[in-house]
Structures are given as C-alpha cells and as structure tokens.
C-alpha positions as CSV (number, residue, x, y, z in Angstrom):
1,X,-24.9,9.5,-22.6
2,X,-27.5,11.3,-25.2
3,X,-26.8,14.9,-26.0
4,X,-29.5,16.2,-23.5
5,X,-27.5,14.1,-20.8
6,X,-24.8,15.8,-21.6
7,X,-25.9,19.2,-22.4
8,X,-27.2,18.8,-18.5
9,X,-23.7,17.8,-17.0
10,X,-22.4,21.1,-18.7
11,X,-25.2,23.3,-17.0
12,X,-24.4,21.7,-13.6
13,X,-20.1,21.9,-14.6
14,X,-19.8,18.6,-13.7
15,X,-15.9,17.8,-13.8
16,X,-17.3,14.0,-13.8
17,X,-17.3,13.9,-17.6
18,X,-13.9,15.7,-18.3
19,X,-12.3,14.2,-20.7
20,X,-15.3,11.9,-21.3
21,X,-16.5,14.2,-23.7
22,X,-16.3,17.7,-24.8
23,X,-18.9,20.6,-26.0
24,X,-18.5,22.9,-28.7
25,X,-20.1,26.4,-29.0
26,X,-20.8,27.7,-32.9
27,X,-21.4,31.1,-31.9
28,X,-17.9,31.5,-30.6
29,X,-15.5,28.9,-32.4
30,X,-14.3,27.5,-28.8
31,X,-14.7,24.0,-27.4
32,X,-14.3,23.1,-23.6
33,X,-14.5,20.4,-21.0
34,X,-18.1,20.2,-19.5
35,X,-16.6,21.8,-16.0
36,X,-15.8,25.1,-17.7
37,X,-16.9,28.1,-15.2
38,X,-17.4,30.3,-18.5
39,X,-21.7,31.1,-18.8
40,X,-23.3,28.4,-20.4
41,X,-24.0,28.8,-23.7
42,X,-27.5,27.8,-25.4
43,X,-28.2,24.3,-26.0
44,X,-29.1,25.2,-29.5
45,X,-25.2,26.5,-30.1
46,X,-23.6,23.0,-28.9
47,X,-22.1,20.7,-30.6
48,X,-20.8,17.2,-28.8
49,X,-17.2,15.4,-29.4
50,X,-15.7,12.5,-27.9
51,X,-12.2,14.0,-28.6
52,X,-11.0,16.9,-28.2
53,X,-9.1,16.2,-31.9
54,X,-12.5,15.5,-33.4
55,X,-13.5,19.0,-31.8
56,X,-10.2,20.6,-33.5
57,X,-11.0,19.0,-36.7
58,X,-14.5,20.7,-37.1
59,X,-12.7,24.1,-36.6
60,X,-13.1,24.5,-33.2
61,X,-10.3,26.4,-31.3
62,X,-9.2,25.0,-27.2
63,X,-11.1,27.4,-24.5
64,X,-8.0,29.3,-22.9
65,X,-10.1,29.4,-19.3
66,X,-11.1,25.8,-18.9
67,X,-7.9,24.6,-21.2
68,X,-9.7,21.4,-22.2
69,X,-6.6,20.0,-24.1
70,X,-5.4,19.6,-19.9
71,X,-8.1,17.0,-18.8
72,X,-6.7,13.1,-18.2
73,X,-7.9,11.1,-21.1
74,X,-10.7,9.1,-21.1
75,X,-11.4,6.7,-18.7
76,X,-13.2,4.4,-21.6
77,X,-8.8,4.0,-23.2
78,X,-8.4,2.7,-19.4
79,X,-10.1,0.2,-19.8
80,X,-11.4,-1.4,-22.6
81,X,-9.6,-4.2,-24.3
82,X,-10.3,-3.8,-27.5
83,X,-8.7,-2.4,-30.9
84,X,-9.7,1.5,-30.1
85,X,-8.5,1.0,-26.4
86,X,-5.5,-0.4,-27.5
87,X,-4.9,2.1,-30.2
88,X,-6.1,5.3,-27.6
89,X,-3.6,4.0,-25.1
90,X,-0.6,3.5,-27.8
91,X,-1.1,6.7,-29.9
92,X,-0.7,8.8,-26.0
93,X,2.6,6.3,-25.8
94,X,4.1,8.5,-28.9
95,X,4.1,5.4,-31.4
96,X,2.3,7.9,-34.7
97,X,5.1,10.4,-33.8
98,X,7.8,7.5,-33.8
99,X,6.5,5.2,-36.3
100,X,3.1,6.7,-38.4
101,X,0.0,5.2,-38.5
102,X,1.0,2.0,-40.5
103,X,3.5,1.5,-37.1
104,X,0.5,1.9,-35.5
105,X,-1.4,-0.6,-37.4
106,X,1.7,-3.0,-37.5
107,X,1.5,-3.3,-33.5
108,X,-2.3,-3.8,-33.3
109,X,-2.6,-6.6,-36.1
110,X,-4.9,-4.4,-38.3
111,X,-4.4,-2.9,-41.6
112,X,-4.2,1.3,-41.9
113,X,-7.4,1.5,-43.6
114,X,-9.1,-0.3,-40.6
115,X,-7.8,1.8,-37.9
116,X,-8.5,4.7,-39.7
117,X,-11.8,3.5,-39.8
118,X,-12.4,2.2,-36.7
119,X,-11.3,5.5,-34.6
120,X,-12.5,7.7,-36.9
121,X,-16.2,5.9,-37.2
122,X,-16.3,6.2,-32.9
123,X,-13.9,9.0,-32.2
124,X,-15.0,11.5,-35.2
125,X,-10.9,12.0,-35.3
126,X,-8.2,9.5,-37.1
127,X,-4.8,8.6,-35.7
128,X,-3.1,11.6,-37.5
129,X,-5.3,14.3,-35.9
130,X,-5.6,12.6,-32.5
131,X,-1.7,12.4,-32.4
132,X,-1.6,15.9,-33.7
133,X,-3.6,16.9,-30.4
134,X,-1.7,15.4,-28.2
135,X,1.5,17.3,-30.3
136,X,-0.3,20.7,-29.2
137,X,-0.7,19.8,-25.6
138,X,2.8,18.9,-25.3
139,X,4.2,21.8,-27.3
140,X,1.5,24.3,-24.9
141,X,3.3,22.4,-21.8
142,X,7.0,23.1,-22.9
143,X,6.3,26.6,-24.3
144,X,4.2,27.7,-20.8
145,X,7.0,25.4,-18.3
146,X,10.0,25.9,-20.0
147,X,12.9,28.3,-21.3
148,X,13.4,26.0,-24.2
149,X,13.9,28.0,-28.1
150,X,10.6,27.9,-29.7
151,X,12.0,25.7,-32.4
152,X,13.6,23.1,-30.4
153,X,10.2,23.1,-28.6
154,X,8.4,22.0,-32.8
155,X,10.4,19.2,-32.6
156,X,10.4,17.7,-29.0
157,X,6.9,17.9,-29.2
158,X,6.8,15.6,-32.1
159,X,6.0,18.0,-35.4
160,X,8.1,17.0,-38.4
161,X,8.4,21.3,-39.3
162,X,8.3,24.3,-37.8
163,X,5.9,25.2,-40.1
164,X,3.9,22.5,-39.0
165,X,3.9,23.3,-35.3
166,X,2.9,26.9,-36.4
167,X,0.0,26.4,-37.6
168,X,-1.3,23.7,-35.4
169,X,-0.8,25.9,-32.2
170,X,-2.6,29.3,-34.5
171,X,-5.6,26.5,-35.6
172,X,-5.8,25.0,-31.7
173,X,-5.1,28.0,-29.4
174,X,-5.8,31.0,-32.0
175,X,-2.3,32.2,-31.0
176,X,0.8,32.1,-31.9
177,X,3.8,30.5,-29.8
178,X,5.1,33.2,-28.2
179,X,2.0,34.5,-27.4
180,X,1.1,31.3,-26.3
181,X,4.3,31.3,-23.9
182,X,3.1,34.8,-22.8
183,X,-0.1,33.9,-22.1
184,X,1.0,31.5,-18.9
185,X,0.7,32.2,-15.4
186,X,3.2,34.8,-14.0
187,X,4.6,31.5,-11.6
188,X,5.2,29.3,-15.2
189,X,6.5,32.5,-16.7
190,X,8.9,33.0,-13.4
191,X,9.6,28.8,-13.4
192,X,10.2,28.6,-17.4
193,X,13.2,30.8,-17.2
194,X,15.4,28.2,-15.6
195,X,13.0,24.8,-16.2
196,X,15.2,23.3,-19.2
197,X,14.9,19.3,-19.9
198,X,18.3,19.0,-18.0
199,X,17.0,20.6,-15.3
200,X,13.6,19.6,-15.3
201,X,10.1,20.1,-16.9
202,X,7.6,20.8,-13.9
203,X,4.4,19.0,-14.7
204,X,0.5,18.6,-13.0
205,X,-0.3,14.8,-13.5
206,X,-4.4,15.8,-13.7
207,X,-6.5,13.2,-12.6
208,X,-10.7,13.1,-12.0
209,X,-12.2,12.5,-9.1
210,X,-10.6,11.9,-5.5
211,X,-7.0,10.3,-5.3
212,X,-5.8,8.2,-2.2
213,X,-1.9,8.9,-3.1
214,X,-0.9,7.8,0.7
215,X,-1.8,4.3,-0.2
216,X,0.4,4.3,-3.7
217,X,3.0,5.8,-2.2
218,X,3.3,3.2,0.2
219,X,3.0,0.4,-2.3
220,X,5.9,1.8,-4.4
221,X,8.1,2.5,-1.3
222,X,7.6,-1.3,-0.1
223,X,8.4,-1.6,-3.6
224,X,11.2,0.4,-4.1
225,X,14.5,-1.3,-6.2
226,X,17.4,0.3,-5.1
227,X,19.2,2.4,-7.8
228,X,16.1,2.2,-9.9
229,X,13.8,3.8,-7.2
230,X,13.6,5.5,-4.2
231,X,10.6,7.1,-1.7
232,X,11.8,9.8,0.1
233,X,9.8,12.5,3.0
234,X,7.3,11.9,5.0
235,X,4.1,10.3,4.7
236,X,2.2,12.6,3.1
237,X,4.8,14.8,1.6
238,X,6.8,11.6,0.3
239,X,8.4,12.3,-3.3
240,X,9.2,8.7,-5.3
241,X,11.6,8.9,-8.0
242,X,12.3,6.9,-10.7
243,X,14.8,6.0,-13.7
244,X,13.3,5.7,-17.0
245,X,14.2,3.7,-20.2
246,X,12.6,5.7,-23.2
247,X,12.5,5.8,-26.9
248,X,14.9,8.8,-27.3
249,X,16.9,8.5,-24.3
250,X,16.2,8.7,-20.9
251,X,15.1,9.9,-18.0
252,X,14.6,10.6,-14.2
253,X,11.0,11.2,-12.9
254,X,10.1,12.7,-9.6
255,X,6.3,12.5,-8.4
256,X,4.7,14.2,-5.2
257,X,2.9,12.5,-2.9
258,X,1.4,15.9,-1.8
259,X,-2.4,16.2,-3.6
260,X,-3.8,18.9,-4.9
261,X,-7.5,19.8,-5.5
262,X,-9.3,22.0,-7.6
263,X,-12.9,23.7,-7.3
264,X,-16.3,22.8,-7.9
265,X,-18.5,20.1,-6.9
266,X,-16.5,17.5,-8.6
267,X,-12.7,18.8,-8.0
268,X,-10.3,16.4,-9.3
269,X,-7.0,17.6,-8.6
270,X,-3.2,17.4,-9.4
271,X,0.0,15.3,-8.7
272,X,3.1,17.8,-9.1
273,X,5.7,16.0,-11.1
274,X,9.1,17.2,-12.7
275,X,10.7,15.0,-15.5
276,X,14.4,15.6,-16.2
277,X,15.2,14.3,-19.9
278,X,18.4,13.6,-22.0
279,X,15.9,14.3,-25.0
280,X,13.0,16.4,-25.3
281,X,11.0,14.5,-27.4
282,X,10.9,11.7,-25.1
283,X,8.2,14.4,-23.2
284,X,5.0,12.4,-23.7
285,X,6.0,9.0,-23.3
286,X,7.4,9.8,-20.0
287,X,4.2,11.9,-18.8
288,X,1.8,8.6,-19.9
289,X,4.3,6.0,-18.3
290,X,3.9,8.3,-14.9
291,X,-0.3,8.2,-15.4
292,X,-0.5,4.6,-16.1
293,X,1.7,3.6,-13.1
294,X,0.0,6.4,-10.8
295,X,-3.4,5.1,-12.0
296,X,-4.2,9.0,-13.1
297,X,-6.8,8.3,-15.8
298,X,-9.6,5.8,-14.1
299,X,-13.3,7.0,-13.6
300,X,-13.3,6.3,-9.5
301,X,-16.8,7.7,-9.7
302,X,-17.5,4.7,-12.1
303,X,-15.1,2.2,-9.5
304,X,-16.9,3.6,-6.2
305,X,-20.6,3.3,-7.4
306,X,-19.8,-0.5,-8.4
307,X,-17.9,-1.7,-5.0
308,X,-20.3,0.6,-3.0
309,X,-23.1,-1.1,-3.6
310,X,-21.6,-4.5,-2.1
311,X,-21.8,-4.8,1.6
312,X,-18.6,-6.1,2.5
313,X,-16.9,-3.5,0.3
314,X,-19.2,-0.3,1.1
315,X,-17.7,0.6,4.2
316,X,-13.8,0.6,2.9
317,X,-14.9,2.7,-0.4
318,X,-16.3,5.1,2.3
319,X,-13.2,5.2,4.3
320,X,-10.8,5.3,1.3
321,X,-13.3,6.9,-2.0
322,X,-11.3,6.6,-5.0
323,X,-8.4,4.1,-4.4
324,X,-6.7,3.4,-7.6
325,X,-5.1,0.5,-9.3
326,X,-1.3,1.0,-9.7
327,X,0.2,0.0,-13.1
328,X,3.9,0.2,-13.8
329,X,6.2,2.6,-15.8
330,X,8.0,-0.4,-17.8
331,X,5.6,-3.2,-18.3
332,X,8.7,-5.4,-18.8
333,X,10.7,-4.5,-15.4
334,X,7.3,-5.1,-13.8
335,X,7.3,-8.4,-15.1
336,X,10.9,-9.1,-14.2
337,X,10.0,-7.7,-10.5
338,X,6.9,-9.6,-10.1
339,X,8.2,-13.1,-10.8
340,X,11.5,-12.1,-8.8
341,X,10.8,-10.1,-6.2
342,X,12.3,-6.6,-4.7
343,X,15.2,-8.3,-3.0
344,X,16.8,-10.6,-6.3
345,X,15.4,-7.7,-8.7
346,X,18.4,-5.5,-6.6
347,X,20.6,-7.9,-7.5
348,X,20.0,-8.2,-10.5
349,X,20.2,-4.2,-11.1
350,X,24.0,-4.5,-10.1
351,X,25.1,-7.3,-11.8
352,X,22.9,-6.4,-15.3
353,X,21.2,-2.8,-15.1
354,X,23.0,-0.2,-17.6
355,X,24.4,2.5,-15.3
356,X,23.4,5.8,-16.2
357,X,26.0,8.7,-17.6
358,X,25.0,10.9,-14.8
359,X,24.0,9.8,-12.1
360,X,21.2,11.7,-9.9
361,X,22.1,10.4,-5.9
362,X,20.4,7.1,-5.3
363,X,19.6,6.6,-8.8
364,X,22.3,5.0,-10.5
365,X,20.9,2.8,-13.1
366,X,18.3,1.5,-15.5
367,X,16.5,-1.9,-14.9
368,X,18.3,-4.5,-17.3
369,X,16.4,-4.9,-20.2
370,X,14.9,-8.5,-20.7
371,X,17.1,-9.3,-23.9
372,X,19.9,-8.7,-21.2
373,X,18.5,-10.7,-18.8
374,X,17.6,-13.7,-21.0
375,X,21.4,-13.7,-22.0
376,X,23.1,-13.5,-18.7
377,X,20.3,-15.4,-16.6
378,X,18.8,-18.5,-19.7
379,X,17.8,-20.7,-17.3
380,X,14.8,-21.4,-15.3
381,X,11.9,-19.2,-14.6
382,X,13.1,-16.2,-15.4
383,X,15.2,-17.2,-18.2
384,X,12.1,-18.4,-20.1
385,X,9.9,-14.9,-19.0
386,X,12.8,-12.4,-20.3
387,X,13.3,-14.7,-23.5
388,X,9.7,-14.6,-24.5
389,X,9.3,-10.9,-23.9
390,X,12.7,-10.1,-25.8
391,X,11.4,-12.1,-28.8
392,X,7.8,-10.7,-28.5
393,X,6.2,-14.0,-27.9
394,X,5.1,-12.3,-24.6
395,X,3.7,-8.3,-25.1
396,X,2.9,-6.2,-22.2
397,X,3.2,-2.5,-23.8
398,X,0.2,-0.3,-23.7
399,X,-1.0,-1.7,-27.0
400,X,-1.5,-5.1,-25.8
401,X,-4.3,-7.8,-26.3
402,X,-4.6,-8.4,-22.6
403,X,-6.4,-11.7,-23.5
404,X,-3.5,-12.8,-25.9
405,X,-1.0,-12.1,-23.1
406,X,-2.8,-13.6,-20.7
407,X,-2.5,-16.7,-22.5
408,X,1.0,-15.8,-23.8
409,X,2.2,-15.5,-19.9
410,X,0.3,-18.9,-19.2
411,X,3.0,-20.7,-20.7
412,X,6.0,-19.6,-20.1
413,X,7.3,-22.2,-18.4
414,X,7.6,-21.2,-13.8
415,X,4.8,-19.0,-13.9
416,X,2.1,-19.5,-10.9
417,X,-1.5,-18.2,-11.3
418,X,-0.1,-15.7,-8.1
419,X,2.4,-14.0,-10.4
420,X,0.4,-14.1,-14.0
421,X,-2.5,-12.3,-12.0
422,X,0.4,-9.5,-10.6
423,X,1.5,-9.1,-14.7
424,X,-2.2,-8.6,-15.7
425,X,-3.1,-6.3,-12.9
426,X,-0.1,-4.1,-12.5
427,X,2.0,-4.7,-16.7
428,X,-1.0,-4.6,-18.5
429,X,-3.4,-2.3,-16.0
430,X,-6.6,-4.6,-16.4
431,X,-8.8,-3.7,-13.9
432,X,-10.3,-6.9,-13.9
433,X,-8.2,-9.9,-12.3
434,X,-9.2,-12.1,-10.0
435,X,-5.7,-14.1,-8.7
436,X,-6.5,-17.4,-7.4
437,X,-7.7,-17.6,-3.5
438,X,-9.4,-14.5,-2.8
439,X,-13.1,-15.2,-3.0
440,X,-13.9,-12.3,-5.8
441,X,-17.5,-12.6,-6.7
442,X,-19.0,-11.4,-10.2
443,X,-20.6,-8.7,-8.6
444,X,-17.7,-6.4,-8.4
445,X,-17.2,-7.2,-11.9
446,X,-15.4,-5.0,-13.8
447,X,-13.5,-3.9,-10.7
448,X,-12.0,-6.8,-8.9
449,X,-8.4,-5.6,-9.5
450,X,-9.9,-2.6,-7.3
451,X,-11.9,-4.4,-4.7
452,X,-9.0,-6.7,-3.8
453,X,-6.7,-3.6,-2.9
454,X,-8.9,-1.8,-0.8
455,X,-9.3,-5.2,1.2
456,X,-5.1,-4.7,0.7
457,X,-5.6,-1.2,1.9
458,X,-8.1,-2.7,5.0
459,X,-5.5,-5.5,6.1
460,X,-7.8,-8.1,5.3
461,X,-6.2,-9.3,2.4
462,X,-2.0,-9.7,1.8
C-alpha cells in the first residue's frame, strides 16, 4: 500500500490493516492501529510505520484507546519464508530476550550486522527495539491481569533492570507502572487481585478478521493425546487444554472455544485464554505457541479473496469465511504425532513423557522430547525422525527455512510424501502444501494448505 492507501483505510477504521501497519500523529506524540475510533487526524500530521517498534523509536507514545501494542502481528511474519519472516516469527518466540541478537543471528545463518540490516532497512526498527516492544506488551498484560510485584513483573517480561522496564513503559505508554496497572478495566483490576502465574494469567488471543473456532476445536479434540491434551464442553463452548514444554519451565494452557467479536465494519475478535506458568518469564513464548497453533495471526481477508474467486471453492468460503490453518504448539511433538499417530503417540506418553510435578486432572505429562525418544525407540521410522530433530539435522522451530526442512524431512529414512506434507502444513505453518493426491491447482496458490481444509471442513476430502 502507498501512504494515501493507507491514510484512506484510517478514515474508513478499517481493522483490515491492524497490525499491517500503524499511523502516527505529530501533533499529539501518539501512534495507533488504522481502526482507532479516536477523530481522524489530518493527513498532513501522519506519519506511516510498519512496526509498532519503528513507531516507538521515532518518539511516538502507544494510543491508550485503540492500544495498538494489542493487535496480532502481521500477517506478512505468517507467511513469508524468508530471513525477516523468519526472524519476525523467532524474535515474538523470546529468542533476543533468551539469547541477544547474535543468538538470533546464530539460528538464522546470518551474521548480526545483516540482520540488523535487513529488519531495520524494511521494518524501520532492529531486533533490540522490536524485542523491546514486545517486552512492553507483555509487561502492560501482567501489570493490567495480574497481582504480580511490579518488579517481579521487569523481569518476567524479559527486561535485564528495573530501571530498564521503567523507562520503557514511561517512553511507550507515558505512564508509569502503577499507573499503568491503574489504568485497566475495573474487571482486570477485580481479576488481577487473585490472577498470579500459579493460578493463571487470563489472556485475549486477538485475531483479524472472522474465526471458524468450531472447526479447530474439532480437529484438536479428534486429535487429542491423552495426558498431554484434552477438549472438554460442548461444541461451541468447548475449552482444549494443553501441557507445555518451555524455555523457563512449563506450563498448562487453557483456550476457549467460545469467540468473541468486536465493533466496526471489520470486527476481528478474541479467543479467551488463561496460561498457568511455573515461571513468569516463560509469558510470551507460551502466548505465540497458542497463536501459531490456533492460526490467530493469518490475513483471512487475503485467504478468502484468493479461494473465493475459484468456483469449486467459492461456495465453502461462503459457508465457512475465514477457516484457518492449524499449526502446532511444539513443532517437534507434532512431528512425532504425525508420523505416529494419536493412538501410539499415547503410548508413547506413558512409557517416555516426563510427568509433571503437579499434576492439573487429565494432564499429567509432557510429550517425550525427541532426544528421549531417539534413545528409547532407535529404530525404524521414528527412530531416524527423533534422531535427526535431536541433533538439528531436522529444524521445525519458528525460525525455520521451510525449504531446508522440507528437504531435511525428505530424507529421513520412513517418511511418505502423506506425512512430510502434515510436518510442513501443521510444524512449520506453511500455508502452501499441496500433499500428494488431492488435485490442488496453482490457482489457489499461496493458499492450498487452506483450500484443502475447507474441502476437509466440506467432507469432500479426508
């Protein structure tokens, strides 16, 4: 999009482009997401920014009505393959707050100077500052959901100092923390005085655009591993929850099937989520494990207009707009899973999966990790998968060169075309595979991961 494109989807509030881009006024020192109900400021007074970090670091203070730093990410670090995808989808994983930028650099093959480059050439913000946003969001999340000290809050959220947490959240909000944690709702205000990490951070997974949860739902209750997983409710009030294996520790994640829309011509809406943690800092990681496997940051507007135009697809985008792509919440487990299947991948919870210190009811443990596995299990298929993706000959984290795993997965010795295809679809979220038999014609190109599930979603296709 120019600028007067753009300028023009913030007169009309379209919520289309959250996240997609972000507009600054110079007059006021605030930047928002182009859906923001405030009066429209003069196009003269506007500046454009692909991140809200690049908005930040021109001086530019987060809009407390529209709360821009809230938007899902960018639909572009959803899909594109390449280094700034890659990078987008690894700095949101926590790896600058773990391991720095030359961590950063180490897991995507390039040098520090050239990612430094690269993002801030097309993003206008570096790794440093578009980690450092993402630190602020977090720390406005546990300060507004939570009863947590204000300085245990600094370093869950990733900041190396108090200090340093002060001033970002005075330069980003133009507040200080407490009167940040004053400024929420009365209901966060009521919820934060028992919501601790033990008992729970309550989350909204934010997503753009319409969201058919029935049908995920009822691909990760078919799907459900016992001990691992479990669906529970009704359909359409069906919470899954799930163990999780994360940097710091772990966790248990709950997820609602109930959806929640907002206003405007172009709503979007809300999964409610809670996230129970045995360390704070493992806050961010968990939340962008629970979008990529819910599908939360895809454009469906972009997904819809491409599959609508086809005629044998136009109908089923009608009857179900917005359908998403599931990815998975451990890129490894789903690897395991997919060359196993539910009923062995039970199994081999029991015999291998670490159990956790305290249990939650049906979740008992965590899914064995493939170093584990390629110990206790060396031969055959899934001997050879685990072994390759405990030495790193196979990588399916968010920072992955799809095209390097798909060759990567080719040989490992057991794997069909069938089950490669599942890895790339669901481990590395391509939205792009075509497995072999379907008849997936270049039209529906870059989409075919999501024209084949809403023939799924149809019955026309197992």
């Amino acid at each position: 999009m120019d600028e007067d494109s753009r300028y023009e989807a913030v007169r009309s509030r379209d919520a289309r482009f959250d996240g997609a881009f972000f507009f600054a006024v110079e007059t006021t020192g605030i930047y928002c997401r182009p859906s923001c109900p405030a009066v429209t400021p003069k196009r003269h007074n506007v500046r454009f920014f692909t991140t809200a970090a690049a908005a930040q670091g021109s001086g530019f203070r987060a809009c407390r009505r529209c709360r821009p730093d809230a938007v899902p990410g960018s639909a572009d670090w959803n899909v594109r393959a390449d280094m700034v995808g890659r990078a987008m989808r690894l700095i949101a994983d926590g790896v600058v707050d773990r391991e720095g930028v030359a961590g950063l650099a180490a897991r995507l093959g390039y040098s520090a100077r050239q990612v430094q480059r690269q993002l801030t050439g097309e993003l206008g913000a570096g790794p440093v500052a578009l980690a450092r946003a993402q630190r602020a969001h977090a720390a406005r999340v546990l300060l507004q959901t939570t009863g947590l000290p204000v300085t245990e809050i600094a370093f869950a959220s990733g900041f190396a100092s108090v200090r340093q947490f002060n001033d970002t959240v005075r330069s980003v909000y133009a507040t200080t923390p407490s009167g940040l944690r004053a400024s929420a709702p009365r209901a966060g205000r009521t919820a934060a005085r028992t919501a601790t990490p033990s008992a729970g951070i309550p989350l909204r997974l934010a997503h753009r655009g319409p969201y058919q949860a029935g049908c995920v739902f009822d691909l990760l209750e078919r799907e459900a591993v016992p001990g691992v997983e479990e669906v529970s409710g009704a359909p359409g009030d069906r919470t899954y929850r799930r163990t999780l294996r994360l940097p710091y520790g772990t966790g248990i994640a709950a997820v609602g099937e109930r959806h929640h829309s907002g206003t405007g011509a172009h709503p979007g809406g809300w999964l409610d989520a809670r996230v129970h943690l045995t360390d704070p800092r493992d806050l961010t990681t968990a939340v962008q494990r629970l979008r990529r496997l819910f599908d939360l940051d895809a454009d469906p507007y972009a997904v819809d207009a491409r599959l609508g135009a086809d005629a044998r697809l136009a109908p089923l985008v009608a009857a179900r707009p917005g359908l998403r792509s599931p990815g998975a919440a451990d890129p490894d487990e789903l690897a395991v899973r997919a060359l196993t299947g539910r009923d062995e991948a039970a199994a081999l919870v029991l015999r291998y999966g670490k159990r956790l210190d305290a249990p939650c009811g049906a979740l008992t443990h965590l899914f064995p990790e493939p170093g584990v596995l390629a110990e206790a299990e060396p031969e055959g298929p899934l001997g050879a998968l685990t072994a390759a993706l405990a030495d790193g000959t196979v990588r399916l984290g968010p920072g992955a060169d799809r095209d390097e795993a798909r060759d990567a997965l080719a040989a490992v010795p057991g794997l069909d075309a069938r089950t490669i295809a599942t890895i790339r679809t669901r481990a590395l979220g391509d939205p792009d595979v075509a497995p072999p038999g379907p008849d997936t014609p270049d039209s529906w190109r870059p989409w075919r991961s999501y024209a084949l599930n809403h023939l799924r979603a149809a019955g026309e296709l197992e």
